[in-house]
N, C-alpha and C positions, 0 to 999 in steps of 0.2 A: 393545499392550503394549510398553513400551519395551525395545530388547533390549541384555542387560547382558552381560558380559563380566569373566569370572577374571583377578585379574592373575597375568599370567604365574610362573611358578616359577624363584627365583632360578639358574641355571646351577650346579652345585657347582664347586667351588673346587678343582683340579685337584691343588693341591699336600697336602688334605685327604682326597678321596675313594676315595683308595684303603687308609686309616687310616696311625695315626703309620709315619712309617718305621723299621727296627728298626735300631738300630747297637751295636757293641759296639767298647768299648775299648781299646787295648793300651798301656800306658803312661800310669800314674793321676799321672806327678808335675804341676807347674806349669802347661805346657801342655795336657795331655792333660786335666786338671780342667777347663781353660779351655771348649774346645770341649763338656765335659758340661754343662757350665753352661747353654748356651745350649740344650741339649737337653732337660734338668729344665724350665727355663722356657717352655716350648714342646710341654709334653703331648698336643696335636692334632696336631703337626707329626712330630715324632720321639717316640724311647722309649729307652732306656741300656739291652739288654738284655745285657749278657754287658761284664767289664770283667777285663783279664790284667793283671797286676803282682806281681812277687815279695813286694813290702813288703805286709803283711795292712793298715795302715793307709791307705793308699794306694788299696787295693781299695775298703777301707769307705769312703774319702771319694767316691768313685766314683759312690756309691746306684745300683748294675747290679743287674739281676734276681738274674744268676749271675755267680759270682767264679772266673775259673781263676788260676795262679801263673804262665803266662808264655801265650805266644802258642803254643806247641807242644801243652797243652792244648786250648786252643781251637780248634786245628785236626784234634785228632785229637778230640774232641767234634764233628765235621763230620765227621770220616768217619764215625764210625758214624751219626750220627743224620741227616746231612745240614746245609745253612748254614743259620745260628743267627740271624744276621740279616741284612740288604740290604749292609749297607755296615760296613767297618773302619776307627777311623779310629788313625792309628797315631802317636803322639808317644815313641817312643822315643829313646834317644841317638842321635847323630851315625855312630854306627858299628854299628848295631842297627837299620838298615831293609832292608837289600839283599834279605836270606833270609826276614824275614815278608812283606814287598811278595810277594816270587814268588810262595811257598808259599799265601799267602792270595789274591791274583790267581786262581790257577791253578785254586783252591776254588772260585771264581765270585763273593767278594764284589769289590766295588765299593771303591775304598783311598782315601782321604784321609790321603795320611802330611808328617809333619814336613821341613822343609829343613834340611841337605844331603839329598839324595838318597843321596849316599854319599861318604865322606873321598876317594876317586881317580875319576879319569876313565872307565876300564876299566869300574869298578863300577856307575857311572852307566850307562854305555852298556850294559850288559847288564839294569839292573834297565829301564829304559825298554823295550829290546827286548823284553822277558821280559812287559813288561806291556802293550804293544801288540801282543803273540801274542796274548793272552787276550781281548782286546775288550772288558774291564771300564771302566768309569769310573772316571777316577783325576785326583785334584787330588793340588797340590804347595800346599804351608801359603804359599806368596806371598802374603802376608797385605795388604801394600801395595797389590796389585793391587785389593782390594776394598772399600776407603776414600772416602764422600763426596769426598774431597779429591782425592783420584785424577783421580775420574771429573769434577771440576771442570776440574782440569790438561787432562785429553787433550780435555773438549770446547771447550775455548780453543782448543788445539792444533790440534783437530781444523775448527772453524771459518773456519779463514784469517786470523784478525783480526794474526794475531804476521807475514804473509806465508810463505816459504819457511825453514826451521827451518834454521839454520846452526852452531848451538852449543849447550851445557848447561852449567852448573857447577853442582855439587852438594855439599853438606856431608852427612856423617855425623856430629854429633857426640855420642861413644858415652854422656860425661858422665865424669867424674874418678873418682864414687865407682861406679857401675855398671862401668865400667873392671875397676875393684879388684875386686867383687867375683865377677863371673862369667870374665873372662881374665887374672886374674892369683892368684887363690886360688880360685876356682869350675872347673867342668866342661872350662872352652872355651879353659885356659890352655897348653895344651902341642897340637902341630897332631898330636903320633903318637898322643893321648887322642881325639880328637876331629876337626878337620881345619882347615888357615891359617883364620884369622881372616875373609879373604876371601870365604871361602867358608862359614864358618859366622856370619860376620853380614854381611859385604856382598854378598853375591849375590841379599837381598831387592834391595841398591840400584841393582847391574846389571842386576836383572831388570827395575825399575822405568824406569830411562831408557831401554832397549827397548821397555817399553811404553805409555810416556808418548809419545814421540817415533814408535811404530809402525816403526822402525828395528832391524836387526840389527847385533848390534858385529862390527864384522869385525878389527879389529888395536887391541895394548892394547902401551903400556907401562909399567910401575908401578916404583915405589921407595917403599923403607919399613922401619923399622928399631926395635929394641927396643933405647930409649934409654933408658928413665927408671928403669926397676922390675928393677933388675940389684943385684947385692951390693954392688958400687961405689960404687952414690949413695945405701945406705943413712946414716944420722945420726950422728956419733959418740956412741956410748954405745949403741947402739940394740939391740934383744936380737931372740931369733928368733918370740915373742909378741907382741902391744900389751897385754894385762893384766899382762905383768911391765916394763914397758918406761917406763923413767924419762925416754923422750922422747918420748912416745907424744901429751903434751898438745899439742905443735907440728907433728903430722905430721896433713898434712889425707888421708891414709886410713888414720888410726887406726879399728879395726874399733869400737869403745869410741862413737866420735863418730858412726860411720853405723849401728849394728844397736840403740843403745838408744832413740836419737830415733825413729826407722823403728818400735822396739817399738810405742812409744807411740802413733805416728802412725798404723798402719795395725791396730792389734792384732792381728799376727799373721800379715797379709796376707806376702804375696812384697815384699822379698829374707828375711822371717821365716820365711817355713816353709821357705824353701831350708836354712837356717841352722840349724835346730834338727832337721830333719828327719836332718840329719848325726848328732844327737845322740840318734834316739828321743825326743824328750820333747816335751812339747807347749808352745806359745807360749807362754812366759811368761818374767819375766826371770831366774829359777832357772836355766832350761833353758838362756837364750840364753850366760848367763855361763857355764855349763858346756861347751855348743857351742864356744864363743869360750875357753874354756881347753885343748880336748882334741882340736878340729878343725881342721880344715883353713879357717874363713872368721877364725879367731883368730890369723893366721902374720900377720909381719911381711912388706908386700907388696916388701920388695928381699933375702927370704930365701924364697922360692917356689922351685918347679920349674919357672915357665913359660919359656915360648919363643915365643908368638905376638908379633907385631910391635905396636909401643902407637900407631902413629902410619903411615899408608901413602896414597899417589896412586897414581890408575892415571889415565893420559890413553886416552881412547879415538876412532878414528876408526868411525862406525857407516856403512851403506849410505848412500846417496846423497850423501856429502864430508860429513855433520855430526859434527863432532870434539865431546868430552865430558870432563869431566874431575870424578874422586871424590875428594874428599876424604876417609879414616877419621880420627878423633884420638881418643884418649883425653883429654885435656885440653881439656876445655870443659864446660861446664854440659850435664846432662841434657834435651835438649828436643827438639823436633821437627827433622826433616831440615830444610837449607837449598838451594833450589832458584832457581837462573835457566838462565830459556830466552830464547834468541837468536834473533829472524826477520827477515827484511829489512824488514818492516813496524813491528814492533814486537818490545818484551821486553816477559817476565815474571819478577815473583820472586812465591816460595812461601814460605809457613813449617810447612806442617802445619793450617792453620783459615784462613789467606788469600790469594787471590791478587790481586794489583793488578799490571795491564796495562796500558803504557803505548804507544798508537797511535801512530806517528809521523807519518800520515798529516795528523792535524788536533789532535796534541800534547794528548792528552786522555790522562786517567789513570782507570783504569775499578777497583775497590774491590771483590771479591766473596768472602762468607766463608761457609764449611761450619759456622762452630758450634763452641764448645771440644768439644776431642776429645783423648785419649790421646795421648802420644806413647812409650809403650814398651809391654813386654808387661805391664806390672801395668796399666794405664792401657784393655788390649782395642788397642793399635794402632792408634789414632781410628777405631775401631769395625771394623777391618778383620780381629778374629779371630768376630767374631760374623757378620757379613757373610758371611766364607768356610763357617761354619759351616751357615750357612741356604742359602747357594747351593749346597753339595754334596749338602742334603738335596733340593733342590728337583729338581737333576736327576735323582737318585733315585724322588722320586715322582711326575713328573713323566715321562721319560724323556728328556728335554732336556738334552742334554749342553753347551751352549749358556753353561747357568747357570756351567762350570766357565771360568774364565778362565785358568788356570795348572794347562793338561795339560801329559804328558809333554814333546810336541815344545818349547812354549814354554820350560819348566823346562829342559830341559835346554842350550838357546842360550845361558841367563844363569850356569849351572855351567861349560860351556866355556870361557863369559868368565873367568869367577872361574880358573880351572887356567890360562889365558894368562896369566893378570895374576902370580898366581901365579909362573909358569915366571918372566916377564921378570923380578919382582921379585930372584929367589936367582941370576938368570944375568947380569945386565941386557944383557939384549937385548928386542928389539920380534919380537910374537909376533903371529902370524897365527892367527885364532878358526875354528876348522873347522864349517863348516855345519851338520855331523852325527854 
């Protein structure tokens, strides 16, 4: 009798078998939505169990098992009853991580929170220490770090073909009307609201050429200045609204020209629900014209209260003599970062979906592309907020800390940079980036 044989039984799936992982929320706006997004659509994987947010709609849009009003809630629903779930993941403001990272650390969950880490240096260095007492697993939202496009860059890099890395140049460009709308009438417009500009949007990009390059920045010096969006160079006639503003049709950030196209175009999506969300009411054009008569995204942008810089360089020397240098600007078109690397073999430039490498060796130009991808936060960050999302859960259930690219220590080398860049910029001197 001929002898037969079972096929073997599939292995189970390491990141499934120990069921969804449980996370809960703190922070239902933009972001915070974001990363549940990918949790809703991933039933096997995770589960939304528990979501903190002041605003009741905010909660709802959340779809969490259970709804608390802020993170203080949710932590004292942990003392009595015990942790609620595996991991926190925390999209709060700029200035509203320091004291939930700890307190929630300290609980035993696991943190996924938002970048900055914290508006000063100090804060940093305590919430890092605070959280590397604890021994939890903790990602920093370095959303860059976990982008096909990334992992394209560093394996060129990482290959030899560019030879010995000698240089970077790098564009940020932030986009004219994104500009206007989040650092000059939104959240991230004044640095004592929030924290320099630096540091609350370019220290994804200093985090990034340390990681792209495997290089630590050791000295920065930067300049940079708030030139455009000042009472000064507002238009003659021009009033302190765009809906009353009889110069409003010739001003390319009339709010009128960016939120009603945007209405239509995204129905309701982000920079819409930023903007009406000011107003209570729901996406529609009722709402947005009333947002834009009574708010804060309806102000004339050179009649603001901001103070972050619309335009800044930082030159950087990183370990082993590779010099860098970032551009930020507000004026330019909305689109993916602009990237060239320098090696004694060869360059590279990037755009966000391609890189073409050019060999010196035998003067060949080599073509390789990741795929249209996002290039802001409405767009996922060419896939890099969904990326980070799954790889925080993985080492979660998984226990593989591995999957985390942008722990504490790493997070905190490219906030240093940012507070150097910083210093040199208000003092202009060249500043030396502390290890730790």
């Amino acid at each position: 009798m001929p002898e037969t044989h079972s096929p073997a039984a599939a292995a189970p799936d390491p990141r499934t078998a120990g069921g969804p992982v449980r996370i809960a929320l703190v922070g239902a706006g933009n972001r915070g939505l974001t990363y549940a997004g990918w949790i809703h659509e991933h039933p096997d994987r995770a589960r939304l169990v528990a979501v903190a947010d002041p605003d009741p709609g905010a909660r709802a849009a959340a779809r969490a098992d259970t709804q608390y009003t802020g993170w203080q809630e949710l932590l004292a629903a942990t003392e009595r009853a015990g942790r609620l779930a595996d991991g926190v993941v925390l999209a709060t403001q700029d200035r509203e991580h320091v004291e939930p990272v700890l307190a929630l650390a300290r609980a035993g969950y696991a943190v996924m929170t938002e970048k900055p880490l914290a508006p000063t240096e100090e804060e940093c260095r305590t919430l890092v220490a605070g959280v590397e007492a604890t021994g939890v697993p903790f990602a920093v939202c370095h959303v860059m770090r976990y982008t096909p496009y990334t992992d394209l860059v560093r394996e060129v890099v990482a290959d030899g073909v560019l030879g010995r890395i000698t240089g970077v140049e790098h564009l940020e460009p932030v986009g004219w009307w994104h500009f206007a709308h989040s650092y000059v009438r939104g959240p991230w417009r004044r640095a004592d609201l929030s924290s320099p500009i630096i540091l609350a949007k370019s220290s994804h990009d200093l985090d990034w050429i340390a990681y792209v390059t495997g290089r630590r920045i050791e000295t920065v010096a930067s300049f940079g200045e708030l030139t455009h969006f000042r009472p000064e160079n507002a238009p003659a006639g021009a009033t302190g609204t765009c809906l009353t503003c009889p110069v409003e049709p010739g001003c390319p950030y009339s709010a009128g020209k960016l939120y009603y196209p945007a209405l239509r175009s995204t129905g309701g999506a982000w920079p819409i629900s930023h903007v009406t969300a000011a107003a209570h009411g729901p996406a529609d054009e009722p709402a947005l014209t009333e947002a834009l008569r009574t708010g804060p995204y309806g102000r004339c942008v050179y009649h603001c209260d901001n103070d972050v810089v619309d335009h800044q360089v930082v030159a950087m020397r990183l370990s082993g003599g590779v010099t860098a240098t970032l551009t930020m600007s507000a004026f330019t078109e909305q689109t993916h970062r602009q990237t060239r690397i320098f090696g004694s073999h060869g360059w590279l430039r990037g755009d966000g979906e391609q890189v073409v490498v050019h060999d010196f060796r035998d003067d060949t130009v080599t073509v390789r592309t990741t795929g249209p991808s996002g290039s802001n936060a409405a767009d996922g960050h060419g896939g890099g907020d969904m990326a980070l999302t799954e790889a925080f859960v993985t080492a979660l259930a998984t226990g593989d800390r591995s999957h985390i690219r942008s722990g504490p220590a790493e997070s905190l080398g490219s906030h240093l940079a940012a507070f150097a860049a910083e210093r040199s910029r208000r003092h202009g001197t060249v500043e030396t980036v502390p290890p730790r």
